[in-house]
C-alpha positions as CSV (number, residue, x, y, z in Angstrom):
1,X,94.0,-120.9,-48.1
2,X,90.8,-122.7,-48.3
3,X,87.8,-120.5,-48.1
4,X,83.8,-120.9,-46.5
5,X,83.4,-121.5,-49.7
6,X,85.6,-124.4,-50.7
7,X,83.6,-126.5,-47.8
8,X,80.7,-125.6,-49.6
9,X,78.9,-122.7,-48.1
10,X,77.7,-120.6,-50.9
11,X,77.0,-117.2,-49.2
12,X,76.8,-115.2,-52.7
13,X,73.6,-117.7,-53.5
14,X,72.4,-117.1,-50.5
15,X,72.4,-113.4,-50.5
16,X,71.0,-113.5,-54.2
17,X,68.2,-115.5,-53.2
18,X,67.4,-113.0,-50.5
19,X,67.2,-110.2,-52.9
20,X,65.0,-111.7,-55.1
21,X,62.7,-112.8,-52.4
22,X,62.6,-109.6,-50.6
23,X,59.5,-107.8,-52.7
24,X,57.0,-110.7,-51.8
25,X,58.5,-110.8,-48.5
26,X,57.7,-107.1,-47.9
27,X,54.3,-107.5,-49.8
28,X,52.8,-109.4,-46.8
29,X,53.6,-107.0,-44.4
30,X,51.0,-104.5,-44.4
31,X,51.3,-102.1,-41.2
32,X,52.1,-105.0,-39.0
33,X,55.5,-105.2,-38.9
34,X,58.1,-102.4,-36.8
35,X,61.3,-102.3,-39.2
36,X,63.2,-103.3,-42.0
37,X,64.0,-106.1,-44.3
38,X,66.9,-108.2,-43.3
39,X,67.1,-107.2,-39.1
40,X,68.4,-110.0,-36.8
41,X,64.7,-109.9,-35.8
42,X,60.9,-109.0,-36.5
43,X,59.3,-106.5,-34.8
44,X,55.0,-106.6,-35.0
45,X,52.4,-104.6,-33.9
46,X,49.9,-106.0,-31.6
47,X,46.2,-105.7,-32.8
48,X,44.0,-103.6,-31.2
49,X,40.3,-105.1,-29.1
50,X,42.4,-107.8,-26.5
51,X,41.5,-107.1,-22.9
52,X,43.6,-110.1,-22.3
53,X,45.8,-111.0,-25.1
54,X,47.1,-114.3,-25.7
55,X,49.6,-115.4,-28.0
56,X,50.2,-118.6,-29.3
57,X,52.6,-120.1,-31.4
58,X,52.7,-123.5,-34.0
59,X,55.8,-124.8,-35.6
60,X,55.4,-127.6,-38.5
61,X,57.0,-128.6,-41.8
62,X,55.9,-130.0,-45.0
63,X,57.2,-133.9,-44.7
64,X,58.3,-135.8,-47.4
65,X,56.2,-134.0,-49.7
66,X,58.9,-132.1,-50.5
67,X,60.9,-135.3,-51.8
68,X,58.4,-135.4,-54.0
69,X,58.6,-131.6,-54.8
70,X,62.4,-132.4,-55.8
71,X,61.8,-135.1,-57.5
72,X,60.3,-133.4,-60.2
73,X,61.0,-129.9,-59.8
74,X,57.5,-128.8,-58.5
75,X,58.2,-127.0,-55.6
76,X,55.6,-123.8,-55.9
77,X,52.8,-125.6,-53.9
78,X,54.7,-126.3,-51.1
79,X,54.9,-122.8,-49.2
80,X,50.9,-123.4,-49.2
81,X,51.1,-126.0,-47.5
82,X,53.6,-125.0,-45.0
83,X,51.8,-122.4,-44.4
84,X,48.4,-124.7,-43.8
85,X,50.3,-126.9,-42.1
86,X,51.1,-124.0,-39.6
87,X,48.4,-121.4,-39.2
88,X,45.8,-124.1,-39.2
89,X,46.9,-125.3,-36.0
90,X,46.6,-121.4,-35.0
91,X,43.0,-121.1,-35.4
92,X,42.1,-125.0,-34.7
93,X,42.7,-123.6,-30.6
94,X,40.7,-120.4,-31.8
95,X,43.8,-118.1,-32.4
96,X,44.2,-115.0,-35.4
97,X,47.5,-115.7,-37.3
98,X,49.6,-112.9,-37.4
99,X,52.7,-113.6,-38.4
100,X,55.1,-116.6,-39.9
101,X,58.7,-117.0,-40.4
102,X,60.0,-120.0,-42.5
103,X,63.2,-122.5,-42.3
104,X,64.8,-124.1,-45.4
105,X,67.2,-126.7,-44.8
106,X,69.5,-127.5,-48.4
107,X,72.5,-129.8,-49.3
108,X,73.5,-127.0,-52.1
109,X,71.7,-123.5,-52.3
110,X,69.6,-123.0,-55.6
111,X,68.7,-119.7,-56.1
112,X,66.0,-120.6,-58.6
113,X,64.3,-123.1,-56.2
114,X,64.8,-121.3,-53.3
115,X,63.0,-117.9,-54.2
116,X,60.0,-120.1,-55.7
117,X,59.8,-122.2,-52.4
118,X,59.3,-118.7,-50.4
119,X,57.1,-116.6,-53.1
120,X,54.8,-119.1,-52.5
121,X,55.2,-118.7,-49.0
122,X,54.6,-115.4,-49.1
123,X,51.7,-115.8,-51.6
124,X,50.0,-117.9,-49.0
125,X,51.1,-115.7,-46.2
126,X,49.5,-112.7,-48.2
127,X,45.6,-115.2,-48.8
128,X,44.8,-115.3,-44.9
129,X,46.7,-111.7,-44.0
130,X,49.2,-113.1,-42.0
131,X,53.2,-111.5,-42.3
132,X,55.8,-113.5,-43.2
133,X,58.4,-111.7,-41.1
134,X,61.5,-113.3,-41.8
135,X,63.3,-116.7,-42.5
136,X,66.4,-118.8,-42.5
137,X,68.3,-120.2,-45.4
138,X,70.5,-122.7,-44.0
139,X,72.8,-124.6,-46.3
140,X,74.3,-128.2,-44.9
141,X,77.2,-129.5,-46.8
142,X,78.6,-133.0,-45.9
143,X,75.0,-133.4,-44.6
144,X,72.8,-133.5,-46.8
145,X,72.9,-134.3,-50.3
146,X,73.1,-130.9,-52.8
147,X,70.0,-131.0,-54.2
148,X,68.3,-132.3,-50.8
149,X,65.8,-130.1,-48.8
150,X,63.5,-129.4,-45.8
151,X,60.7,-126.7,-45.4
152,X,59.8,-126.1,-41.9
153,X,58.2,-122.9,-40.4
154,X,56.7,-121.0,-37.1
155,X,53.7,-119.3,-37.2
156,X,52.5,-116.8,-34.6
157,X,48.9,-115.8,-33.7
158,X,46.6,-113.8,-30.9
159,X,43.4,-114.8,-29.4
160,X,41.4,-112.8,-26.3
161,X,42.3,-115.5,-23.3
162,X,38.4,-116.1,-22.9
163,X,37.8,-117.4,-26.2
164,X,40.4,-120.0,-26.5
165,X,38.5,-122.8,-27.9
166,X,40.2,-126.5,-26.4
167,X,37.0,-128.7,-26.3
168,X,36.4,-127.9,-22.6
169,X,32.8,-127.3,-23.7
170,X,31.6,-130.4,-25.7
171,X,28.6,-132.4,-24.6
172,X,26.9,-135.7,-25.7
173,X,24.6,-134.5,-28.5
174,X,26.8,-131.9,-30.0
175,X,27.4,-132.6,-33.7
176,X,30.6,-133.0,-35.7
177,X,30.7,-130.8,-38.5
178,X,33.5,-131.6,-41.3
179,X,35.3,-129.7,-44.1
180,X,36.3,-131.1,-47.4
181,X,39.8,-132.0,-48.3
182,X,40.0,-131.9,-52.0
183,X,43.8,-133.8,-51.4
184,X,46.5,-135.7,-49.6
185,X,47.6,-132.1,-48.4
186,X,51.2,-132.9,-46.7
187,X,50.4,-136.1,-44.4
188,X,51.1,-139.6,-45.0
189,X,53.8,-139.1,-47.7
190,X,56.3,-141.4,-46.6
191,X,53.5,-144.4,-47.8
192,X,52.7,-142.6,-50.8
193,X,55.9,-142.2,-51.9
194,X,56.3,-145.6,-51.1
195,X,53.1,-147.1,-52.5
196,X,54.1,-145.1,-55.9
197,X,57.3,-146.8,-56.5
198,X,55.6,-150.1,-55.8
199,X,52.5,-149.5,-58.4
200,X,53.1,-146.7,-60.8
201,X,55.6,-143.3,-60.9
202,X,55.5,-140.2,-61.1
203,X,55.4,-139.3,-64.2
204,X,52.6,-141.9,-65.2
205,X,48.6,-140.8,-65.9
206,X,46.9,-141.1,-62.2
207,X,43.9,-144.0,-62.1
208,X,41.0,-142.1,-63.4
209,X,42.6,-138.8,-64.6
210,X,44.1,-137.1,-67.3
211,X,46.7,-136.1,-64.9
212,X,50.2,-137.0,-63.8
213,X,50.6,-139.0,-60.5
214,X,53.2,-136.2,-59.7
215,X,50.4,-133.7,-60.0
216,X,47.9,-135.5,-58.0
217,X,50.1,-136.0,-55.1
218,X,51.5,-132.1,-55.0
219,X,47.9,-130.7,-55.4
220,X,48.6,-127.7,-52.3
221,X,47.1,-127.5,-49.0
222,X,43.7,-125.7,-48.2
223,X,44.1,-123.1,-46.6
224,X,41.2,-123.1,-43.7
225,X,41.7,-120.7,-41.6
226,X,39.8,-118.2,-43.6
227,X,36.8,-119.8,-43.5
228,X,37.3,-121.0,-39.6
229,X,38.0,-117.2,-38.7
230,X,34.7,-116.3,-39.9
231,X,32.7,-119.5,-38.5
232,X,34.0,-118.5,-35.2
233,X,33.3,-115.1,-35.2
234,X,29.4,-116.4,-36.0
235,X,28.7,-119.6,-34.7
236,X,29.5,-121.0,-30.6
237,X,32.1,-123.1,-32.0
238,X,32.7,-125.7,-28.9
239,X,35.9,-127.1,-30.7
240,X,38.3,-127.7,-33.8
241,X,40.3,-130.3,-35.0
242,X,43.1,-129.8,-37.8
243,X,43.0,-133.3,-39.2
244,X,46.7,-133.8,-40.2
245,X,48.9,-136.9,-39.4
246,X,47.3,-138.9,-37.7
247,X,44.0,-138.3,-39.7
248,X,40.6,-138.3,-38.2
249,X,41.6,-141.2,-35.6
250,X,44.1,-139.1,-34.0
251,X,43.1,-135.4,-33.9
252,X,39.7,-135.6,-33.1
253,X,40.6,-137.2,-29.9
254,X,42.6,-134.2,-28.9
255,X,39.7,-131.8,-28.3
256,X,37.4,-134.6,-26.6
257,X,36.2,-133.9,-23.3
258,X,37.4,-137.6,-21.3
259,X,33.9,-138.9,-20.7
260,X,33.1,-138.2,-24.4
261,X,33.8,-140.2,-27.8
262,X,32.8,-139.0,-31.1
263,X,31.3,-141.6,-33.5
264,X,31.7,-140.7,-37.3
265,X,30.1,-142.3,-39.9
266,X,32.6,-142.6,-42.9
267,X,29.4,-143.0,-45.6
268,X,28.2,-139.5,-44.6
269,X,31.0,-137.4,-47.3
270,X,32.2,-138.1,-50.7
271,X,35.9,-139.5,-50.2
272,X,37.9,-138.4,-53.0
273,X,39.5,-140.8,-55.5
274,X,42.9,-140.0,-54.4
275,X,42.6,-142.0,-51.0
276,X,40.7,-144.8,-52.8
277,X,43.6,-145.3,-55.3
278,X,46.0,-145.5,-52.4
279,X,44.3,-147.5,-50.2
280,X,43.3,-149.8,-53.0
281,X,47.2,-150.1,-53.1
282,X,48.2,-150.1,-49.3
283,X,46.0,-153.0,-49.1
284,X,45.1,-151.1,-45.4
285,X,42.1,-151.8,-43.3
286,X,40.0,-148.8,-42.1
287,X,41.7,-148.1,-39.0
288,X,44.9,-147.3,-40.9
289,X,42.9,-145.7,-43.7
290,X,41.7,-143.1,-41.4
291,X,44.9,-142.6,-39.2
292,X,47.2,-142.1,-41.7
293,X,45.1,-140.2,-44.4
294,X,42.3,-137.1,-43.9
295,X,40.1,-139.6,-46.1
296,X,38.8,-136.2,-47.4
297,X,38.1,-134.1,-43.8
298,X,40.8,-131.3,-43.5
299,X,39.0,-129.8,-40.8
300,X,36.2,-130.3,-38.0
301,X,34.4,-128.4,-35.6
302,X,32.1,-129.4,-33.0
303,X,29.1,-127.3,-32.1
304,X,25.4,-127.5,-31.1
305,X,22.7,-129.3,-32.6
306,X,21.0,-125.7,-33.3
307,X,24.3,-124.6,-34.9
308,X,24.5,-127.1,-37.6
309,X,22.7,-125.0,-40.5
310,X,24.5,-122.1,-39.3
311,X,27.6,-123.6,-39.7
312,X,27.4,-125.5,-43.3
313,X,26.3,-122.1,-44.5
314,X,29.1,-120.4,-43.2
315,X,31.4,-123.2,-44.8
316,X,29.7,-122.8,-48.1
317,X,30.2,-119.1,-48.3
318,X,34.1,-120.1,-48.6
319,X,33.6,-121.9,-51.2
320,X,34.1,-125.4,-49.1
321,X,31.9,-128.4,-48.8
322,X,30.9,-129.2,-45.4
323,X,28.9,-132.3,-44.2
324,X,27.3,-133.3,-40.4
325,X,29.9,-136.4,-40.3
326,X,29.2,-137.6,-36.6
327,X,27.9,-136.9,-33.4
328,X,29.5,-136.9,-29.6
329,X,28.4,-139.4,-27.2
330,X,29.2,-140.9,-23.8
331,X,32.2,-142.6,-24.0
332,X,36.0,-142.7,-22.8
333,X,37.8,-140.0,-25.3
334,X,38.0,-142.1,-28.4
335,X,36.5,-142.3,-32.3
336,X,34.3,-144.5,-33.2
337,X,33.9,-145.2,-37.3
338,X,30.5,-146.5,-37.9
């Protein structure tokens, strides 16, 4: 006879892994979620003050960050910043995040390395109140390689229909307002990774540090929708852009009005050493610089000249750094870097 198991479906690891994960799981919860642990599917309650109620939903992953991650065993950042990756999109269109459910894709299951993967899931989950409200563990023999894996995730959020923030509402004038990024978070990976095997490794002192180049490069994700929630519950917040892939070059463009650019000027924030280093390596000119990389701006949001003080302050009670980084003008829906 030749079992589920001889093709290499290890549903005993699975179910162990579950166990373990099930307190942090649960701890996230709160009085949002209708049910149990371990139902085919996740019951929530919705929140109470919507007239008109609109959910929205964001589904991302971490990238090859996560080769990295198994590289060298690291893996405990990495559920902060799936989670990042996810509910930051949420509240970039102005949404609450509610709820999350995660997806890891594995050659072989490890128990050990699965249950730290989702703790810190759920440990970022718990940080911005949001449920992680269930999960797959889905093991691919034959397909991928045993120790290979993929973190991927949904995350669900609410926002009243009339204040869904999309841009609509930016003028010439209105000023562009940036949040630090202290890291790489998970973009641009697949040159980093690259640009490591061509000039160092990972277990070699980073330029300027007294710190490995694996550490550098797995620093976690900010989580910002905290500190958005409360700008936008304070400040006419006109729009928001979660500077991922694509960097500054292509998500900014995504909330511009057509007959609008916005013209940054790259001198107005510190840009942390960890994008000089690697564009000292990549030999790239700006333009990729700032399309590949979030050159230090996680997050930006666009609001009125009579706003701006507001909104630093607001940043700075989060404990984040924000800077005026640009101004919208006339123009055709494009970034200008001055």
């Amino acid at each position: 006879m030749t079992s589920y198991s001889d093709s290499g479906v290890h549903l005993d690891a699975a179910d162990a892994a579950v166990a373990r994960i099930k307190p942090a799981v649960v701890a996230t919860w709160g009085n949002k979620v209708i049910g149990g642990f371990g139902g085919f599917a996740a019951g929530l309650r919705m929140p109470d003050g919507y007239t008109e109620p609109v959910l929205m939903m964001s589904t991302d992953g971490v990238g090859t960050k996560a080769e990295v991650a198994r590289q060298t065993g690291k893996v405990d950042g990495l559920g902060w910043d799936l989670v990042a990756m996810c509910i930051d999109d949420l509240v970039a269109a102005g949404g609450r995040p509610i709820a999350m459910s995660d997806y890891i894709a594995i050659g072989e299951i490890d128990t050990e390395l699965v249950v730290r993967i989702v703790e810190s899931v759920a440990a970022a989950c718990a940080a911005a109140d949001v449920a992680l409200v269930g999960g797959e563990i889905a093991e691919h023999p034959g397909v991928m390689e045993p120790d290979a894996f993929d973190v991927a995730g949904t995350a669900l959020g609410i926002v009243e229909a009339s204040a869904v923030i999309d841009g609509s509402r930016i003028v010439p004038g209105d000023v562009i307002i940036g949040i630090d990024s202290p890291n790489l978070r998970s973009n641009g990976y697949s040159l980093v990774r690259r640009l490591i095997n061509e000039h160092t490794s990972l277990d070699a002192t980073f330029p300027g540090t007294d710190r490995t180049v694996a550490d550098v490069v797995l620093e976690p994700s900010v989580l910002y929708t905290p500190s958005v929630l409360a700008l936008i519950d304070t400040i006419d917040v006109k729009g928001l852009a979660h500077i991922t892939g694509g960097g500054l070059l292509g998500n900014l463009p995504r909330i511009l009005p057509a007959t609008t650019d916005a013209v940054i000027e790259t001198g107005s924030w510190v840009v942390p050493d960890v994008f000089t280093v690697f564009s000292d390596w990549s030999g790239a000119d700006r333009a990729e610089r700032y399309s590949t990389w979030n050159m230090g701006i996680g997050f930006v949001a666009v609001v009125a000249p009579g706003d701006v003080t507001g909104t630093l302050e607001m940043i700075a009670t989060h404990a984040r750094s924000g800077s005026a980084i640009g101004v919208v003008t006339p123009g055709a829906g494009v970034v200008q870097l001055t």
